[in-house]
C-alpha positions as CSV (number, residue, x, y, z in Angstrom):
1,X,-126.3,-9.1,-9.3
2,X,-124.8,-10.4,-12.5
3,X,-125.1,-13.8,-14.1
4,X,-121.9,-15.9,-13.9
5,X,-120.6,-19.1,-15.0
6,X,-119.9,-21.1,-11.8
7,X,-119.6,-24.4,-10.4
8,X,-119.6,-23.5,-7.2
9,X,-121.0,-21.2,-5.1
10,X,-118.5,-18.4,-4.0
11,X,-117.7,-17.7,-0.5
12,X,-120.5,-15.3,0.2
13,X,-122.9,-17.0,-1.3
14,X,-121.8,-20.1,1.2
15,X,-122.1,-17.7,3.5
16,X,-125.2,-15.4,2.5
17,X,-127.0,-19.8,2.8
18,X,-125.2,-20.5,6.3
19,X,-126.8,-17.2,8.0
20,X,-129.8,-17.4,6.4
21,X,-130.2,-21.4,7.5
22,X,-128.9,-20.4,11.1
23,X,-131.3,-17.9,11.5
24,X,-134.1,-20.7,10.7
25,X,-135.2,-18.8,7.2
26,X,-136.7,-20.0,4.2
27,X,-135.2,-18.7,0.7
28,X,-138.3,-16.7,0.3
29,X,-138.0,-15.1,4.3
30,X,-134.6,-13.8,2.9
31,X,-136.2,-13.0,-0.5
32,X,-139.1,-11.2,1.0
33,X,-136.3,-8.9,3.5
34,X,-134.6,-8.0,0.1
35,X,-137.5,-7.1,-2.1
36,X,-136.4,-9.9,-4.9
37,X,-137.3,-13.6,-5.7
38,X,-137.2,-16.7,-4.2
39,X,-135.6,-17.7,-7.4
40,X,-132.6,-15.0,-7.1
41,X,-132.1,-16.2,-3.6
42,X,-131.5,-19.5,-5.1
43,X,-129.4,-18.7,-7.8
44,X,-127.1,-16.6,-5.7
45,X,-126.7,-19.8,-3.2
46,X,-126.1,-22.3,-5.9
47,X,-123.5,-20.3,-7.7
48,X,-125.7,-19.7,-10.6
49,X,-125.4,-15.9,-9.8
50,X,-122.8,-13.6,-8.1
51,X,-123.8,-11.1,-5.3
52,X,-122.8,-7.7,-6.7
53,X,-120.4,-5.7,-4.4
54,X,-123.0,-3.0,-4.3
55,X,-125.8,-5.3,-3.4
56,X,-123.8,-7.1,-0.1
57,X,-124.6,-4.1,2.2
58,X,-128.5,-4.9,2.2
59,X,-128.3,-8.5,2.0
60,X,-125.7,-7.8,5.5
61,X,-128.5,-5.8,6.6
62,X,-131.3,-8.3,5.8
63,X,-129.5,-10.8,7.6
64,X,-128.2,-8.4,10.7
65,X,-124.5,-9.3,10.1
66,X,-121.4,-6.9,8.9
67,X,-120.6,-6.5,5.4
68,X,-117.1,-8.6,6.1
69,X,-118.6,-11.4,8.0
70,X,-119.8,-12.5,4.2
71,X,-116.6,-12.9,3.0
72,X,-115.2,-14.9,5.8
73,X,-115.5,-18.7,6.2
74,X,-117.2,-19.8,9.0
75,X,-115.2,-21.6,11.7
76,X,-117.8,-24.4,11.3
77,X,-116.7,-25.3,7.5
């Protein structure tokens, strides 16, 4: 994960927040499933941060979707 200077939160991260929320987690349930901070968690979802291409397999896996439903909008948006 590598620090970035963003506004806004990409894609994934939109979409890394919309699972998680759907699934009824907290920041730190999706923290705890990766092995990292709360305060990654929230630094990836605010933008702050950008979600390595090497790290989307296990956050997919934490949250029991496919790698390429991250880097789709969700119809709901």
């Amino acid at each position: 994960m590598s620090d970035v200077a963003s506004s806004q939160p990409s894609i994934i991260a939109r979409r890394i927040k919309e699972i998680r929320l759907a699934k009824g987690w907290s920041r730190q349930q999706l923290a705890d499933e990766l092995e990292t901070t709360y305060l990654q968690i929230y630094r990836i979802e605010k933008g702050i941060t950008e979600v390595s291409a090497d790290a989307l397999p296990g956050f997919a896996d934490a949250l029991g979707v496919p790698v390429a439903s991250l880097y789709r909008e969700s119809r709901a948006s």
